[in-house]
C-alpha positions as CSV (number, residue, x, y, z in Angstrom):
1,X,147.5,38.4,88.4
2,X,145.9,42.0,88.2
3,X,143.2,42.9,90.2
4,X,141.6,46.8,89.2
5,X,138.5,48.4,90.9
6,X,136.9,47.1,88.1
7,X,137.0,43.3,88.6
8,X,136.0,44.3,92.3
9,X,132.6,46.0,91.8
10,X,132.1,42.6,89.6
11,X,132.6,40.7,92.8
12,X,130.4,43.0,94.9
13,X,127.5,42.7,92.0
14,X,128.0,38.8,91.8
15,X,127.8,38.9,95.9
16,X,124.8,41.2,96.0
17,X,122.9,39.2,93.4
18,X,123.9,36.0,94.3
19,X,122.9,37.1,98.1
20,X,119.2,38.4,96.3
21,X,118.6,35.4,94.9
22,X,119.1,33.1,97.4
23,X,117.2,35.1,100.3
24,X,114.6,32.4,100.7
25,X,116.9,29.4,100.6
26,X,119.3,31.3,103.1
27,X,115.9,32.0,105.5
28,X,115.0,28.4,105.6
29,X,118.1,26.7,106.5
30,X,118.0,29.2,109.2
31,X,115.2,28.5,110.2
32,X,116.3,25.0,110.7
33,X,118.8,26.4,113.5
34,X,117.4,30.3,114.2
35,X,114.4,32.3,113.2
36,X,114.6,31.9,109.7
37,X,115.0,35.8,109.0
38,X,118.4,35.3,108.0
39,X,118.0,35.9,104.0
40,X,115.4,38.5,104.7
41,X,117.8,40.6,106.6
42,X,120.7,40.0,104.3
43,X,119.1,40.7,101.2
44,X,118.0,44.2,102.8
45,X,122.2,44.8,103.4
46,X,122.9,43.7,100.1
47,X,119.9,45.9,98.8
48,X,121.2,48.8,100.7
49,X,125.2,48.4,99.3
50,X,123.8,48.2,95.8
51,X,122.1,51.4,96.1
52,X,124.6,53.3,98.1
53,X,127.2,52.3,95.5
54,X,124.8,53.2,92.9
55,X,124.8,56.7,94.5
56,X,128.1,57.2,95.9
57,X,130.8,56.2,92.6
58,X,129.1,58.8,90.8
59,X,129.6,61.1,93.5
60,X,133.4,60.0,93.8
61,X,133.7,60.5,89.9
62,X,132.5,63.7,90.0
63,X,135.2,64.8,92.9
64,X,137.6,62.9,90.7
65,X,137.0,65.7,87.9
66,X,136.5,68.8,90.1
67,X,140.4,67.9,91.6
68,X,141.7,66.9,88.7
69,X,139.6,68.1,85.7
70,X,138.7,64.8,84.3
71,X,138.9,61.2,84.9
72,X,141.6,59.5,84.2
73,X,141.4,58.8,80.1
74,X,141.4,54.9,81.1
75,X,138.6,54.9,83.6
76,X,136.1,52.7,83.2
77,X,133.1,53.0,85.4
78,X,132.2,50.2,87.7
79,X,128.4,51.2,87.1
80,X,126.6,48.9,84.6
């Protein structure tokens, strides 16, 4: 089985929405045991890695071309 930088921004994107869309369940059943700010706080980190990579693979392409001209002709980007 093959696994390319592709399929592993999919898995980040699944993680980061799946993380986003379960903050409030993930607060209450820690609540039940801690504070409750657990989804609160990890949806801000998954928040923050979604923008960052937002930011940073373009940045990374754009090194990519000023080494070695252009990207490589089967690049796909990660970004949606």
């Amino acid at each position: 089985m093959e696994f390319t930088n592709k399929d592993g921004i999919k898995l980040v994107d699944k993680v980061i929405s799946t993380i986003q869309e379960n903050r409030d369940y993930l607060s209450q059943i820690d609540g039940e045991a801690g504070d409750g700010d657990h989804g609160i706080n990890m949806n801000k980190g998954m928040t923050f890695t979604q923008e960052e990579l937002e930011r940073l693979i373009p940045l990374a392409e754009q090194m990519w071309i000023d080494w070695r001209g252009k990207l490589p002709d089967d690049y796909v980007s990660p970004l949606k």
